[in-house]
C-alpha positions as CSV (number, residue, x, y, z in Angstrom):
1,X,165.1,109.0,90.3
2,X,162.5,111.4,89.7
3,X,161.6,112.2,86.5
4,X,159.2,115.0,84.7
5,X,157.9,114.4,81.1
6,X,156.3,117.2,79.4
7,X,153.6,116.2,77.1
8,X,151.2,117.6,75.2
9,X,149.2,114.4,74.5
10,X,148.3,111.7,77.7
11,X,145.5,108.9,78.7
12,X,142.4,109.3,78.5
13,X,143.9,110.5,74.8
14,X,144.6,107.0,72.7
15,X,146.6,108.2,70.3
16,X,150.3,107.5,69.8
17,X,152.0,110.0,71.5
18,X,149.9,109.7,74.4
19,X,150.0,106.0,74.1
20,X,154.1,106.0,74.0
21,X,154.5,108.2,77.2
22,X,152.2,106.6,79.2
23,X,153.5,102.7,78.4
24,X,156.8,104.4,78.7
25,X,156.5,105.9,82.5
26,X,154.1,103.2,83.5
27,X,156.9,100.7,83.2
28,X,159.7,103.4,85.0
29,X,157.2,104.0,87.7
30,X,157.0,100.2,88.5
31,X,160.1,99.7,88.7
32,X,160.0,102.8,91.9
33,X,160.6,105.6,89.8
34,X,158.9,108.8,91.1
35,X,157.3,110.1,87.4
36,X,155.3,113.0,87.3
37,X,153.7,113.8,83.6
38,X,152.9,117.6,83.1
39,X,150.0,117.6,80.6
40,X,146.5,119.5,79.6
41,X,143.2,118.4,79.7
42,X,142.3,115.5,77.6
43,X,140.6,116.9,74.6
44,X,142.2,116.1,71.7
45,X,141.7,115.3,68.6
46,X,138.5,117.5,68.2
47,X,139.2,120.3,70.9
48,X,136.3,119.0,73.2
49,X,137.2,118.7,76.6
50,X,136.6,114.9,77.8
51,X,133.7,113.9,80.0
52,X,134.5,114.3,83.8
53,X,137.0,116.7,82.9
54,X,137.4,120.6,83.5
55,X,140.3,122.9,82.2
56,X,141.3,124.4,85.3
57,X,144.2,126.1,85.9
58,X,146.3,123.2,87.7
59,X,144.8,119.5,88.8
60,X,146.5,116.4,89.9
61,X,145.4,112.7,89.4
62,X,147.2,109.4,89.7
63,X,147.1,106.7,86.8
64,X,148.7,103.7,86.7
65,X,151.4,104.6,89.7
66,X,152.1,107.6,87.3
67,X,151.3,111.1,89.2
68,X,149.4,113.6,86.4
69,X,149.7,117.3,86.3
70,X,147.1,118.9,84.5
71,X,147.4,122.4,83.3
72,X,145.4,124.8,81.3
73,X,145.5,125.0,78.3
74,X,143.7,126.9,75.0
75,X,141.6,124.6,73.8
76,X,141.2,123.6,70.2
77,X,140.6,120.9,67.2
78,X,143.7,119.8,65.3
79,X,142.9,122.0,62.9
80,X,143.9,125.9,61.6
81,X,147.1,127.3,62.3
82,X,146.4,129.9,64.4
83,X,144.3,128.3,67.1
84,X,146.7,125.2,67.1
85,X,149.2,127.7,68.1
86,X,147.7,129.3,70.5
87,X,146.9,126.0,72.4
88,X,150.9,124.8,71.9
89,X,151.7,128.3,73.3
90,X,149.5,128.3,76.3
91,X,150.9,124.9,77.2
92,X,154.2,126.0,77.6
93,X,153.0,128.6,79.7
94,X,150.7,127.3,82.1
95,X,153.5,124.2,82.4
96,X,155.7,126.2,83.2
97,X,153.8,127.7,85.8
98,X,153.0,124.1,86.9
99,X,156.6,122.7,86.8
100,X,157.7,124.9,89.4
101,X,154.8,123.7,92.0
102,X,156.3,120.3,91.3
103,X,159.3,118.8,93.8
104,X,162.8,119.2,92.0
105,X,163.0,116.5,89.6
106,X,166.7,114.7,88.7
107,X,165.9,115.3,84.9
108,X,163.0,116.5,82.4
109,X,162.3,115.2,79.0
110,X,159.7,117.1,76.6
111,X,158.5,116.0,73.8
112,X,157.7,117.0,70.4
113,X,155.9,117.4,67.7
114,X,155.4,120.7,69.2
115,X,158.4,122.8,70.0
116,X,156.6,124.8,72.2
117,X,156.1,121.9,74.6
118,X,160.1,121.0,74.4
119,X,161.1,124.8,75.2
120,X,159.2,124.5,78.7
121,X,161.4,121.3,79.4
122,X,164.9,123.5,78.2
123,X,163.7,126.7,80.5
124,X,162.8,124.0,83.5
125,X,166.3,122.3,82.9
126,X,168.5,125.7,83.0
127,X,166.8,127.2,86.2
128,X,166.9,124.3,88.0
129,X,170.3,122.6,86.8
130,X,169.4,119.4,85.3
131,X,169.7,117.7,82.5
132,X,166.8,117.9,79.4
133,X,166.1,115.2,77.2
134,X,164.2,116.0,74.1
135,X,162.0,113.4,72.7
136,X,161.5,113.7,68.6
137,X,158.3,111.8,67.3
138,X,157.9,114.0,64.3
139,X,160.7,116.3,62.6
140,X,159.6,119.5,62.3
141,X,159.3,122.1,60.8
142,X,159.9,119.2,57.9
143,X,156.0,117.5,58.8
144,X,154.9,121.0,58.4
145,X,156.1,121.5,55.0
146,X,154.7,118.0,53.9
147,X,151.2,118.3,55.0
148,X,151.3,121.8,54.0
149,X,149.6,122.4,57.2
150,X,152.5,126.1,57.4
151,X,153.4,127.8,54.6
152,X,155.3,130.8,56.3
153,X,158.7,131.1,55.4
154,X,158.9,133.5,58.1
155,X,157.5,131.6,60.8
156,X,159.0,128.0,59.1
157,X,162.4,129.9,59.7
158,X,161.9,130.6,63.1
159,X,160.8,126.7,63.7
160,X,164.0,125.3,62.2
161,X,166.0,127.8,64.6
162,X,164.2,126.7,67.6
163,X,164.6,123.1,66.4
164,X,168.2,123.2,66.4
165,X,168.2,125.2,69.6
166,X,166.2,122.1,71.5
167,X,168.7,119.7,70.0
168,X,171.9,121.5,71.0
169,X,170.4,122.5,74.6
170,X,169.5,118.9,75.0
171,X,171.9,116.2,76.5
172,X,170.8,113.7,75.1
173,X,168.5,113.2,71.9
174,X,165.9,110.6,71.9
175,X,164.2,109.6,68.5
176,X,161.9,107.2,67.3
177,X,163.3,105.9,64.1
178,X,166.8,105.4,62.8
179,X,165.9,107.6,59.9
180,X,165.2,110.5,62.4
181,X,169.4,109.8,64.1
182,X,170.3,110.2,60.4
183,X,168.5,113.4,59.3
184,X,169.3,115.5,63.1
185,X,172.8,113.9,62.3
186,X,173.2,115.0,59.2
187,X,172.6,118.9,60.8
188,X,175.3,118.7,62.8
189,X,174.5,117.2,66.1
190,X,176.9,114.5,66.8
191,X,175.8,110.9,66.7
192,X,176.4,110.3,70.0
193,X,173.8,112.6,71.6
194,X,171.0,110.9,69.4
195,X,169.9,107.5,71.0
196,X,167.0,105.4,69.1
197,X,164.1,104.1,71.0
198,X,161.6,103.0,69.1
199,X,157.6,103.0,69.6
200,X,156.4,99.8,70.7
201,X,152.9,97.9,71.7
202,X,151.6,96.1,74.9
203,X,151.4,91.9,73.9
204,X,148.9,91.7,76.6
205,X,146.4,93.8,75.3
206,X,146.9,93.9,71.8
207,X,146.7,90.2,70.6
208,X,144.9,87.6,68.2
209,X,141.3,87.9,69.3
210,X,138.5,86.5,67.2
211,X,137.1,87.7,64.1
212,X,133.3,87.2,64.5
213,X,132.8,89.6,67.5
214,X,130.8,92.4,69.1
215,X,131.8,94.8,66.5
216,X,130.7,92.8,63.5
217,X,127.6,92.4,65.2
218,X,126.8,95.5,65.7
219,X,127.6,97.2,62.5
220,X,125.6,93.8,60.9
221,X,128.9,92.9,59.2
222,X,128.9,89.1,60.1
223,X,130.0,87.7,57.2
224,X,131.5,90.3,55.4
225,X,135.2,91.2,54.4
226,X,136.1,94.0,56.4
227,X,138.8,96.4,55.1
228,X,139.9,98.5,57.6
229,X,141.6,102.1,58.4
230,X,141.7,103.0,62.1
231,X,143.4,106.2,63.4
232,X,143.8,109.5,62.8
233,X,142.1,110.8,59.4
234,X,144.3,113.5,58.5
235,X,146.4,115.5,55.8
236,X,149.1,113.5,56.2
237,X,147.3,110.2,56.0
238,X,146.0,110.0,52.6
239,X,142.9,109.0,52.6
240,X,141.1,109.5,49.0
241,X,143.2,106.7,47.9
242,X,140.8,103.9,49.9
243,X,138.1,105.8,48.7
244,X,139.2,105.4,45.5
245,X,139.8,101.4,46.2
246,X,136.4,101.3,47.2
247,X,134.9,102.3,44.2
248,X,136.9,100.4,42.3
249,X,135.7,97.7,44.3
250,X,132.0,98.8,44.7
251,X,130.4,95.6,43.0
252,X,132.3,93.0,45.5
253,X,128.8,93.2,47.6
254,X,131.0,91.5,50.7
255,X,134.1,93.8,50.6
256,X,133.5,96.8,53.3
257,X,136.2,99.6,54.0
258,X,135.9,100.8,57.5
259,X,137.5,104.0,58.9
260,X,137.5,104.6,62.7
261,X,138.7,107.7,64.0
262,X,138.5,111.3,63.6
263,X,140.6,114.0,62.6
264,X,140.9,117.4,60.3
265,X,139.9,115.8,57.3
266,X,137.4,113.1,58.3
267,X,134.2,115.0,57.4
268,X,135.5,116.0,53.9
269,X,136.4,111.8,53.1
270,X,132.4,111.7,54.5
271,X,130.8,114.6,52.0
272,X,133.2,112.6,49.1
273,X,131.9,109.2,50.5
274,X,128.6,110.5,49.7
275,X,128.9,112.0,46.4
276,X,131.0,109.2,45.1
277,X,128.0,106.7,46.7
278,X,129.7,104.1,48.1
279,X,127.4,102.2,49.8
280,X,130.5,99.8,51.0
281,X,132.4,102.4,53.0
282,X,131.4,103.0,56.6
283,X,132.8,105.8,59.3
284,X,132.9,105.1,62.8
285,X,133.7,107.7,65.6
286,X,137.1,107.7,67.0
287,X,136.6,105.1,69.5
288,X,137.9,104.8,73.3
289,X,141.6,102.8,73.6
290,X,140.1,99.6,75.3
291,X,137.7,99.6,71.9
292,X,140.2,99.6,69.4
293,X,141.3,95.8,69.9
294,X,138.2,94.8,68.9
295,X,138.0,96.5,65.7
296,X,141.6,95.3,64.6
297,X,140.0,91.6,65.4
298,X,137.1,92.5,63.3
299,X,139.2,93.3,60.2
300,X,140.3,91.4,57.3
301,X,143.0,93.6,57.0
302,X,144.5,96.5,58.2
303,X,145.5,99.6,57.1
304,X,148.5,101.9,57.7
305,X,149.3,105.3,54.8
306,X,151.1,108.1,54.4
307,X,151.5,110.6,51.7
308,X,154.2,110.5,49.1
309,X,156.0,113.3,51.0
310,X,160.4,112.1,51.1
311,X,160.3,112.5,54.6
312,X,157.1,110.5,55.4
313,X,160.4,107.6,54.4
314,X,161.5,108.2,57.9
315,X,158.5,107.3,59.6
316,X,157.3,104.6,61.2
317,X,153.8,104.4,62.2
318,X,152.6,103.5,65.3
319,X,149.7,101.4,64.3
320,X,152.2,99.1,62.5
321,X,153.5,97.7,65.9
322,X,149.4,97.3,66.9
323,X,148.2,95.8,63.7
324,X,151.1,93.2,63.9
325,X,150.1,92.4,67.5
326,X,146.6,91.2,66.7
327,X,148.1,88.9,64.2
328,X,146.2,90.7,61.4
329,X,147.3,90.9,57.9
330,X,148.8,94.6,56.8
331,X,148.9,96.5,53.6
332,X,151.4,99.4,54.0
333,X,150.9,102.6,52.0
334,X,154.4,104.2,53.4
335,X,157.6,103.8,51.9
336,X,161.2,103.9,53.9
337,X,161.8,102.6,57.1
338,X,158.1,101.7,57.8
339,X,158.1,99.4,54.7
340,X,161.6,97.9,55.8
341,X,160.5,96.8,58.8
342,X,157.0,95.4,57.7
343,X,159.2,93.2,55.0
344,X,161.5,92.5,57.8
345,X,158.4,90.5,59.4
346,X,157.1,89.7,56.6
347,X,153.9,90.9,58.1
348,X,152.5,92.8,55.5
349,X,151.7,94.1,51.8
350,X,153.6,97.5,50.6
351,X,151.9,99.2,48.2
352,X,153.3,102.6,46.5
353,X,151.7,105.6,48.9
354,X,148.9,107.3,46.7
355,X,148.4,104.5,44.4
356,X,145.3,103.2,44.5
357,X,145.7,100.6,41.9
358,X,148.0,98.7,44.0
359,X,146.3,98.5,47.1
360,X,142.9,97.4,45.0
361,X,145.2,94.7,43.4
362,X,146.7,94.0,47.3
363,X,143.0,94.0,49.1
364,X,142.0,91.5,46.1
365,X,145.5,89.4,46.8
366,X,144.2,88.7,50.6
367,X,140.6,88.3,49.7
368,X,141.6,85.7,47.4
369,X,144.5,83.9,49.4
370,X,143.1,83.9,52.7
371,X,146.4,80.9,53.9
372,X,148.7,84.1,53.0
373,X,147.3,86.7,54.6
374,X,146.5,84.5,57.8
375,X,150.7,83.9,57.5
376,X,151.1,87.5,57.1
377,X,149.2,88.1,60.4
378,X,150.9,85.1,62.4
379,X,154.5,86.9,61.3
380,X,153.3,89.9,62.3
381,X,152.6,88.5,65.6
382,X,156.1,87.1,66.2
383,X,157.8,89.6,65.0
384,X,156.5,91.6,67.8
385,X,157.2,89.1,70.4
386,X,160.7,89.0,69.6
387,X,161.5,93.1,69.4
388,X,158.7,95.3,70.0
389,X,156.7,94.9,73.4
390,X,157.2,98.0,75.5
391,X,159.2,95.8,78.2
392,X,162.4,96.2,76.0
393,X,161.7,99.6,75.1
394,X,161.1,101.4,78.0
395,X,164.0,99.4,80.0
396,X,166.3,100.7,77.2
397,X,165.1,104.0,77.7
398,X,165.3,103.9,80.9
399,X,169.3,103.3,80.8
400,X,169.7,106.3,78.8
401,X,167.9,108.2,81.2
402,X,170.1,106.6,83.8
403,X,173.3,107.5,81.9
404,X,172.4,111.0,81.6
405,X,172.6,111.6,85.2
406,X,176.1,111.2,85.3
């Protein structure tokens, strides 16, 4: 079978989306799958084009078995609404374009958040007669509304009609969380169409490592409790609220909060770092994919909010499934399906999203009771084992594939 999976997001990229499709068509390519990924040029998530790249009009590369198609794209930070649109818009363009240099593939599958991207799979799929699979990571134009990131009506109008669109042109549906079957469900797309596959991690490289490592010795943290955020640093994500827990804890000289990674709102949380003078908060640069390991190892604890936003309930973060890996104690600031699953394994801590009471009270609750959070970790850990590694994910995606062929 030969499959082509448009993409907005690939390796060199770490972050989730990229991270999904790749482990995803890695896996079908072992097992002698012909998969070609239509992407751009790595540069996200501060619109600067990644060393050893160019953004020409159309490249080719080979990773992992997996055969890369590169196409240009406007280039631009996650950030303002215009420029973001203009770079989703020139992807579905220029892959367009791209698609049709490619062999004839036996089915496409696009994925969101961006419906630009998923429209290039549909107008691939009805000119050359086969079937499109959408992918849904992120309902919009829902995630719009919540981070505020559109406010439109006009324009928030015409996303919900292309939305709808994408799911009726589409033979088969694929989401990421149950949640997400419910709400396109409950639009009118029959059940049937809407298959779950969830996001997943790689056991072999995320897993227990130890705590006094490179990383602590570098940032001169041997010793201390680290408290740790790594990923994106969004709208969406929350943030003030472990600012706020850091002040709260400013006089617990061995307590340090760590963020790692970049994103729309990460100088702001620095300029309010500063003015609020916490001495025990440090920023790190997003960090390359074979880097991140090591930080979860570093950490006391990890991470993982959201906003208070209803459909932030049908979300389940990414980082969850990494976290859990590296047998690391969690304290979840996302309610809903995320916080069902993290008491499932009883990996983690919730906390209500925005309250930063609670998570002080949680942070203090692991500092103090190191045997619980070390069994919080260890759950984690074989939790993961049992449901999550991308082995069972991408062989149960790979049978839906399989099944829309006939």
């Amino acid at each position: 079978m030969h499959i082509i999976f448009l993409t907005h997001y690939f390796p060199p990229e770490g972050n989730a989306p990229a991270s999904r499709t790749f482990e995803n068509c890695k896996r079908w390519s072992a097992k002698g799958h012909r998969v070609t990924v239509v992407t751009g040029v790595p540069n996200v998530p501060d619109g600067i084009i990644y060393k050893g790249y160019r953004n020409k009009l159309f490249q080719r590369q080979e990773i992992d078995g997996i055969r890369v198609f590169r196409v240009w794209t406007y280039i631009a930070p996650n950030r303002g609404v215009f420029k973001r649109g203009l770079n989703y818009f020139s992807f579905m363009a220029s892959s367009l374009l791209g698609i049709f240099v490619i062999k004839k593939a036996d089915l496409v599958i696009a994925t969101s958040p961006q419906f630009f991207c998923g429209l290039a799979g549909y107008f691939y799929s009805a000119l050359k007669r086969i079937p499109f699979i959408f992918e849904v990571r992120d309902l919009w134009p829902e995630a719009i509304i919540a981070t505020e990131a559109l406010k439109n009506r006009g324009l928030i109008k015409l996303l919900g009609k292309i939305e709808m669109f994408l799911y009726r042109s589409a033979k088969k549906i694929i989401v990421v969380t149950e949640s997400y079957k419910r709400a396109i469900s409950q639009k009118g797309i029959p059940q049937d169409k809407i298959v779950v596959a969830k996001n997943g991690v790689d056991l072999n490289y995320y897993h227990p490592r130890d705590r006094e490592n490179e990383v602590r010795k570098d940032l001169r943290l041997n010793g201390k409790y680290i408290v740790s955020y790594i990923g994106t640093i969004g709208m969406a994500q929350d943030l003030d609220q472990i600012l706020k827990a850091a002040e709260y804890l400013r006089d617990r000289k061995n307590i340090v909060f760590l963020f790692v990674g970049s994103g729309a709102r990460r100088d702001s949380l620095m300029r309010k770092k500063e003015s609020m003078q916490l001495d025990n908060v440090i920023f790190i640069e997003r960090q390359p994919k074979d880097a991140i390991p090591s930080f979860y190892a570093a950490s006391d604890i990890c991470l993982a909010t959201l906003n208070r936003a209803p459909l932030f309930k049908t979300v389940i973060p990414s980082k969850i499934f990494e976290i859990m890996s590296m047998a690391r104690p969690l304290i979840l600031a996302v309610d809903g399906e995320a916080r069902e699953l993290v008491e499932l394994a009883n990996a983690g801590i919730f906390v209500e999203p925005g309250n930063h009471k609670d998570l002080t009270k949680a942070i203090l609750r692991c500092y103090s009771q190191p045997q619980e959070a070390e069994m919080l970790g260890k759950n984690g850990r074989r939790f993961v084992e049992r449901y999550s590694g991308w082995d069972i994910i991408a062989n149960g995606y790979l049978q839906v594939l399989n099944h829309s062929l006939t």
